[in-house]
TORPATOR-391606 format. One record per residue: x, z, y of N, C-alpha, C in turn; residue number from 1; residue in one letter. Coordinates in pm, 1 decimal, decimal comma, always signed. Layout:
N
X_Z_Y_X_Z_Y_X_Z_Y_NUM_a $
...
REM end
This chain:
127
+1104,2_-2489,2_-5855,0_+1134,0_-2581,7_-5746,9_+1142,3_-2506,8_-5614,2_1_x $
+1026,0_-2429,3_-5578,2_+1019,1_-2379,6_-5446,3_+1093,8_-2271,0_-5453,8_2_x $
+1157,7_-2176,8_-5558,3_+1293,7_-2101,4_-5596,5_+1403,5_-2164,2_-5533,7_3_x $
+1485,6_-2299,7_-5587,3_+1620,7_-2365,3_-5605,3_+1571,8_-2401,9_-5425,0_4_x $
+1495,8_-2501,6_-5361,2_+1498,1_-2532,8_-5239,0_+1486,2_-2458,9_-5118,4_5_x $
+1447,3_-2272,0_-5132,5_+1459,9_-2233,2_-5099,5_+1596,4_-2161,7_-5020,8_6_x $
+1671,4_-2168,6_-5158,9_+1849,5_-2132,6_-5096,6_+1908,6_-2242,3_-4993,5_7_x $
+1884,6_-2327,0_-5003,8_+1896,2_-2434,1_-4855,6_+1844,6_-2428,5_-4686,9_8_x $
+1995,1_-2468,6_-4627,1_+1949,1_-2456,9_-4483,2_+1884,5_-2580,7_-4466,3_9_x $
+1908,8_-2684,4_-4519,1_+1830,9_-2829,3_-4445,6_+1831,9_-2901,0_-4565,0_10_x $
+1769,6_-2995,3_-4563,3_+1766,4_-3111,7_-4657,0_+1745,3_-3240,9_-4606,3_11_x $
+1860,2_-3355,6_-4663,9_+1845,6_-3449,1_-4648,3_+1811,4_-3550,9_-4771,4_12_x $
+1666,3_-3636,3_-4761,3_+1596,0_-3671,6_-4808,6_+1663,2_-3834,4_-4857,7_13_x $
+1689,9_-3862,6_-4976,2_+1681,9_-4002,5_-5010,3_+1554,6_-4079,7_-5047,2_14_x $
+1517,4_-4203,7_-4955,4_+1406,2_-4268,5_-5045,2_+1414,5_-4401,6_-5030,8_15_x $
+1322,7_-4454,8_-5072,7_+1315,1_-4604,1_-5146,5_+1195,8_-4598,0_-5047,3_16_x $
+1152,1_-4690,1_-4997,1_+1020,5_-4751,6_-4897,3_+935,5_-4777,5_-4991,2_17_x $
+789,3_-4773,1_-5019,3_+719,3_-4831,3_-5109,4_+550,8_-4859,2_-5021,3_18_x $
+488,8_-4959,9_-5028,9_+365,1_-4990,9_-4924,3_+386,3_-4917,0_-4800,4_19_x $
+522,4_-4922,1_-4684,5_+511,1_-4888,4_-4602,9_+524,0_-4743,4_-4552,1_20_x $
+567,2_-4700,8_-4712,3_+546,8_-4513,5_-4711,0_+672,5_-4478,7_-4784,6_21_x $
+672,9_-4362,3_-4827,0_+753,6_-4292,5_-4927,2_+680,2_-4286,9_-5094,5_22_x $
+771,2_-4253,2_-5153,3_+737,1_-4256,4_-5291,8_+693,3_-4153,3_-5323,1_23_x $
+575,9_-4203,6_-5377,7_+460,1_-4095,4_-5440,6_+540,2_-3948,3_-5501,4_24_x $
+591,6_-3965,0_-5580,6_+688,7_-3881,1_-5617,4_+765,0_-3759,0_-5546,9_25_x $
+830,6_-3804,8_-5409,6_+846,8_-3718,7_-5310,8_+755,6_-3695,4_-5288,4_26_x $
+611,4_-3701,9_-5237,3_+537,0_-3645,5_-5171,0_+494,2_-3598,5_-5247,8_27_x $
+474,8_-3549,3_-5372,2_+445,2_-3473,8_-5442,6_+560,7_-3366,9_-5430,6_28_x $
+646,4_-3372,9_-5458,8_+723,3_-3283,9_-5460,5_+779,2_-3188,9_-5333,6_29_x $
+735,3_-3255,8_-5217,9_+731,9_-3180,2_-5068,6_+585,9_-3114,1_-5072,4_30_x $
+506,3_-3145,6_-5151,3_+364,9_-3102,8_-5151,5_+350,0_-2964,2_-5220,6_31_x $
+469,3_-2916,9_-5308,1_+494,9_-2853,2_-5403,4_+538,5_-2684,0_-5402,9_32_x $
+592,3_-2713,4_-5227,2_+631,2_-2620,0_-5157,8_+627,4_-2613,7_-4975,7_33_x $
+589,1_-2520,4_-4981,4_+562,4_-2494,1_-4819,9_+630,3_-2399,8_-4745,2_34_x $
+669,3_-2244,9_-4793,8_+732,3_-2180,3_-4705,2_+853,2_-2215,1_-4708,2_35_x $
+931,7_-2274,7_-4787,9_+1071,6_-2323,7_-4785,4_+1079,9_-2389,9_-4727,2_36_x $
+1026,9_-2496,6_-4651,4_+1066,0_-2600,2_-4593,3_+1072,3_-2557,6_-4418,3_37_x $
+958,0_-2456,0_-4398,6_+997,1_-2428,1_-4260,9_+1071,3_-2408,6_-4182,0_38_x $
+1108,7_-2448,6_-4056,6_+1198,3_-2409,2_-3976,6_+1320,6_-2454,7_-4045,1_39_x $
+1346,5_-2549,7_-4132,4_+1486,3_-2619,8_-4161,6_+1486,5_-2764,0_-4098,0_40_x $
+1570,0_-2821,3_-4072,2_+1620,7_-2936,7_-4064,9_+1608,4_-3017,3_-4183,6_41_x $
+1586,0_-3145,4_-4146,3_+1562,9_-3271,5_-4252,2_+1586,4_-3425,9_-4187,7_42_x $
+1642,9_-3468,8_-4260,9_+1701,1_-3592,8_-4223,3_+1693,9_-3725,2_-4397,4_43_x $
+1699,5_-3802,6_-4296,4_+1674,6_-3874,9_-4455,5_+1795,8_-4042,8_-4452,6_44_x $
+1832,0_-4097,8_-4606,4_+1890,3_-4198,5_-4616,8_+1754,6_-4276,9_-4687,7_45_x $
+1743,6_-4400,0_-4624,2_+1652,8_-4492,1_-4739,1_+1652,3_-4644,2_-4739,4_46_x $
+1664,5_-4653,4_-4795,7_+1691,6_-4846,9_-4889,3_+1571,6_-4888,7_-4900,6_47_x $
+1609,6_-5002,7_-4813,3_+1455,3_-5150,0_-4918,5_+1503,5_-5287,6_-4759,4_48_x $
+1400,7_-5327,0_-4787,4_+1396,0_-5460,8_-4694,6_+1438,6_-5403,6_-4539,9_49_x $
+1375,1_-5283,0_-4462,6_+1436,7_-5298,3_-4376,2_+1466,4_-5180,6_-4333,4_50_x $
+1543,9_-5130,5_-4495,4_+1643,8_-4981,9_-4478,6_+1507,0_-4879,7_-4464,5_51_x $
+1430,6_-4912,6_-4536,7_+1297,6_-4799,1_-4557,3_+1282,0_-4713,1_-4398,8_52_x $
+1274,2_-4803,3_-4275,0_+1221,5_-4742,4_-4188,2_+1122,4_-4704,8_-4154,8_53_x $
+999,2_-4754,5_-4248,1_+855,6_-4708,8_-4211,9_+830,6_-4594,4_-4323,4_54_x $
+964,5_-4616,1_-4424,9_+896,5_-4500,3_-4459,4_+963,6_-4346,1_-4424,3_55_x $
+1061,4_-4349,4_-4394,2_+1137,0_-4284,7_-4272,8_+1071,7_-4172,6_-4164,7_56_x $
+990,9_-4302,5_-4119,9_+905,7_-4254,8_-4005,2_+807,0_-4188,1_-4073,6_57_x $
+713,8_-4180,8_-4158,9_+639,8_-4150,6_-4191,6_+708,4_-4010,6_-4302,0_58_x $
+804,7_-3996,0_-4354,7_+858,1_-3876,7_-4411,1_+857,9_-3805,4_-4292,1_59_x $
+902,0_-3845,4_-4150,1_+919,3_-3779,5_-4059,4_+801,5_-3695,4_-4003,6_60_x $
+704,5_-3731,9_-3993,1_+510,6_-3678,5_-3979,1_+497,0_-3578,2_-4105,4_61_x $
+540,4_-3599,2_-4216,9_+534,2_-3489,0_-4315,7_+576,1_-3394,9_-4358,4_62_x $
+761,5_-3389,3_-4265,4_+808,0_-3297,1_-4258,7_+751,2_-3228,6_-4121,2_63_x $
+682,8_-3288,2_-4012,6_+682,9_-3209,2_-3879,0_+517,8_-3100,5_-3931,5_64_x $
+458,4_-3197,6_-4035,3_+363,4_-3091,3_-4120,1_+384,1_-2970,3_-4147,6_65_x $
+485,4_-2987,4_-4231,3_+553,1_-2876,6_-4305,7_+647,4_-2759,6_-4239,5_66_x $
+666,0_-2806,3_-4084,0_+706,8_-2762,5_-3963,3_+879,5_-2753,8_-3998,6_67_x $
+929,0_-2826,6_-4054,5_+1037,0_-2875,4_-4066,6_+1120,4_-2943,9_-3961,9_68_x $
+1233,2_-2962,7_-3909,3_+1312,6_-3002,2_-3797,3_+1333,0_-3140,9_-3846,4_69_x $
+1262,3_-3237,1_-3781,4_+1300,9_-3380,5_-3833,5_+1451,2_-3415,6_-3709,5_70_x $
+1543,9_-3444,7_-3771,4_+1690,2_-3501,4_-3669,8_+1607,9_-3635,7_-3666,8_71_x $
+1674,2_-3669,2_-3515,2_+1690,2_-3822,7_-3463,4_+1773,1_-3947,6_-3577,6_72_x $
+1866,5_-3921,8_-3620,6_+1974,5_-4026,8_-3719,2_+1928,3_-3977,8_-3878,1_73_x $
+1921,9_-4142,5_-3867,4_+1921,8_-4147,9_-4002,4_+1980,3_-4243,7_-4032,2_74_x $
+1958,8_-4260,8_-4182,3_+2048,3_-4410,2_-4228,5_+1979,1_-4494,7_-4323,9_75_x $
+2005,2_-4591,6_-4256,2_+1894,4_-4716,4_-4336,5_+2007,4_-4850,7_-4413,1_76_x $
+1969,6_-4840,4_-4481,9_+2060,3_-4960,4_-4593,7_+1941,2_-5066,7_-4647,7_77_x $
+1969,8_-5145,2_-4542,4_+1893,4_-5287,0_-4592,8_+1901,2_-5359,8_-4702,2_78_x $
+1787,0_-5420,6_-4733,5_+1793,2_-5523,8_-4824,6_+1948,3_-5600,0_-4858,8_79_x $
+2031,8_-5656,0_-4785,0_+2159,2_-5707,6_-4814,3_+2259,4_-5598,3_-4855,8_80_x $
+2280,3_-5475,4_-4796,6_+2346,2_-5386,6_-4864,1_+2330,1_-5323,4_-4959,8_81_x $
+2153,8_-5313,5_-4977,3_+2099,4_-5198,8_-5114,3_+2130,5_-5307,1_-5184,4_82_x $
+2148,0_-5453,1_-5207,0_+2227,6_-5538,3_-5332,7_+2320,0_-5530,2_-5362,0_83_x $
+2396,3_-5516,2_-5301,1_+2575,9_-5496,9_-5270,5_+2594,2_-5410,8_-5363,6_84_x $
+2531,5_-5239,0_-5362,1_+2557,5_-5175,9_-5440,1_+2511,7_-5143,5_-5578,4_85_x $
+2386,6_-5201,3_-5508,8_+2294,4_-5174,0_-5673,7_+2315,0_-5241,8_-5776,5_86_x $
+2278,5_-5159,0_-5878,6_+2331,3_-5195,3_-6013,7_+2233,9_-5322,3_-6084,0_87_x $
+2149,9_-5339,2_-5958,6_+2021,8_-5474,2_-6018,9_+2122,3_-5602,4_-5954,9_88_x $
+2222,7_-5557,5_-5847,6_+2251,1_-5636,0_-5789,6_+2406,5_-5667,2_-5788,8_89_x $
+2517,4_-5581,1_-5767,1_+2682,5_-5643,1_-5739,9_+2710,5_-5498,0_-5780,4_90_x $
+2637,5_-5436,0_-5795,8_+2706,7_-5264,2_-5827,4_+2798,6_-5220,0_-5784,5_91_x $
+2833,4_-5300,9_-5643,2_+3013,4_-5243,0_-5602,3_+2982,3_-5083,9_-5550,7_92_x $
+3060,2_-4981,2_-5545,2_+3083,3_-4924,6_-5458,4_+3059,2_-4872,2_-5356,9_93_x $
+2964,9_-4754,5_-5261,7_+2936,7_-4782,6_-5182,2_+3027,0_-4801,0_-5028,7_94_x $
+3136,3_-4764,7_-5094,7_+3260,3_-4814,3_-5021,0_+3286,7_-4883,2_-4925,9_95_x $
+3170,1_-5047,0_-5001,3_+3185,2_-5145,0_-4974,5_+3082,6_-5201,6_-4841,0_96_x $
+3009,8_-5071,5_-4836,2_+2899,0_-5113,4_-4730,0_+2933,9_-4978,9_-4615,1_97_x $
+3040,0_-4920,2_-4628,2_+3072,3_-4816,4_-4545,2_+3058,9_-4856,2_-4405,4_98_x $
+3091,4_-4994,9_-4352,3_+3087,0_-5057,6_-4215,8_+2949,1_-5056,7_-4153,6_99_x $
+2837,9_-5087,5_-4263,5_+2721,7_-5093,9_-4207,8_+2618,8_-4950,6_-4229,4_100_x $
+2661,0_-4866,1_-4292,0_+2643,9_-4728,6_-4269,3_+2689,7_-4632,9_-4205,3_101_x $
+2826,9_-4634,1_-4237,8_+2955,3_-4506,8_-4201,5_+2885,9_-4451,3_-4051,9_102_x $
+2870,5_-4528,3_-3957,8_+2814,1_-4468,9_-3783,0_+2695,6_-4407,4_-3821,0_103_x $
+2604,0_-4443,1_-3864,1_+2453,5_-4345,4_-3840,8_+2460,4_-4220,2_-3960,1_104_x $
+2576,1_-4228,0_-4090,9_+2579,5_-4163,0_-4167,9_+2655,6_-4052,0_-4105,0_105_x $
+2792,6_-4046,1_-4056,5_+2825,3_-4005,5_-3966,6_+2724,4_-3917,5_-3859,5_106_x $
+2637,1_-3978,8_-3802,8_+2571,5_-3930,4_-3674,9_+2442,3_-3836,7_-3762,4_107_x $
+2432,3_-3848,0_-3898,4_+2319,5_-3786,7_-3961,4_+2383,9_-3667,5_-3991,3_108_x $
+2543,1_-3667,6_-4025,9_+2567,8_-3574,6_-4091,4_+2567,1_-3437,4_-3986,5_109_x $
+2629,0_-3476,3_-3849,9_+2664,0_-3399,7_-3780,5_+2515,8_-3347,1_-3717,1_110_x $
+2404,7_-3430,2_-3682,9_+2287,8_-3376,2_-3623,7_+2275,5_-3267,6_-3724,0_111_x $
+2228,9_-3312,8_-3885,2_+2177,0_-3189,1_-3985,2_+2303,4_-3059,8_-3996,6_112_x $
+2441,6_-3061,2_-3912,5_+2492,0_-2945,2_-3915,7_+2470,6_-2856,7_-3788,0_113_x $
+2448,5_-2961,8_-3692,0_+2415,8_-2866,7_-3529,3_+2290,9_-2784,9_-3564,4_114_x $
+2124,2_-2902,6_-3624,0_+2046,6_-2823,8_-3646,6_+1985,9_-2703,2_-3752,4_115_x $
+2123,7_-2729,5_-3840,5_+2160,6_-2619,6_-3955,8_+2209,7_-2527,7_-3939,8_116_x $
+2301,2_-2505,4_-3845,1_+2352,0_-2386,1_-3762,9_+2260,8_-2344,8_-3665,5_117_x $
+2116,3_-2413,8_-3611,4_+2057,9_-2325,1_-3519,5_+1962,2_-2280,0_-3521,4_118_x $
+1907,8_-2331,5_-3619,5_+1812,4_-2313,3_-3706,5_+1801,0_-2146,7_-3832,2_119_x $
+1914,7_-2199,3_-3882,1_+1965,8_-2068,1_-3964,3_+1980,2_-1953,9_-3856,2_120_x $
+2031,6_-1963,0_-3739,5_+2053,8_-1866,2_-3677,8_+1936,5_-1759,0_-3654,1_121_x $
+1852,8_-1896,4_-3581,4_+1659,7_-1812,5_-3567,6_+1652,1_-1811,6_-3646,0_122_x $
+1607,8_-1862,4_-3801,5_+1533,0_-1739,3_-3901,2_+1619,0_-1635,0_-3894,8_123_x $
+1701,0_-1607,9_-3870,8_+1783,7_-1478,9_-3925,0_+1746,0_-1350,5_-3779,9_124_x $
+1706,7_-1421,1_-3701,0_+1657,7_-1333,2_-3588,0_+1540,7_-1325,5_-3565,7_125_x $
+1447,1_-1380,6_-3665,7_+1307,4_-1382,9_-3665,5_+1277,7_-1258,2_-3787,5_126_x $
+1381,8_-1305,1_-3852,0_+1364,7_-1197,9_-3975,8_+1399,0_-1039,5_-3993,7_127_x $
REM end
């Protein structure tokens, strides 16, 4: 694990909200590795009732742990859209919810390349 995540400049995190947090699961698995994660950028997409913002926020405290670059944008897919696509729910496409994502997905993509390019730059001048 801490091999394969290592070759990465940033990572952007998918999660599901669960009691207000992230899923046990990720945090195990950010728990798993430590020097890889430093000094990269991280940004996250997450689904539930209200687009997994608390747990968002709180991935965000665990990457600033791990001394990881948390970006400002992220993208949250609410309860009405995580149905739309999901397969518990209309399984369309996510195509179909592009209107109520596309702007912050957009604004996520480009923060995790500014801070992927400046980031990469200092380790490489630290190193």
């Amino acid at each position: 694990w801490q091999k394969k995540i290592a070759e990465f400049d940033g990572y952007v995190f998918v999660t599901a909200e669960y009691n207000h947090s992230i899923p046990g699961a990720l945090k195990n698995a950010l728990d798993q590795a430590y020097v890889e994660w430093v000094k990269k950028p991280m940004g996250a997409l997450g689904y539930g009732g209200v687009g997994a913002a608390r747990a968002i926020e709180h991935l965000r405290g665990v990457g600033v742990e791990l001394q990881m670059v948390p970006v400002r944008n992220a993208v949250h897919i609410a309860a009405g859209s995580f149905m739309k696509v999901s397969g518990m729910g209309e399984n369309a496409p996510m195509s179909e919810i592009e209107d109520a994502i596309g702007g912050s997905a957009d604004a996520l993509l480009d923060d995790m390349a500014w801070w992927g390019r400046a980031t990469k730059e200092a380790r490489a001048k630290d190193a």
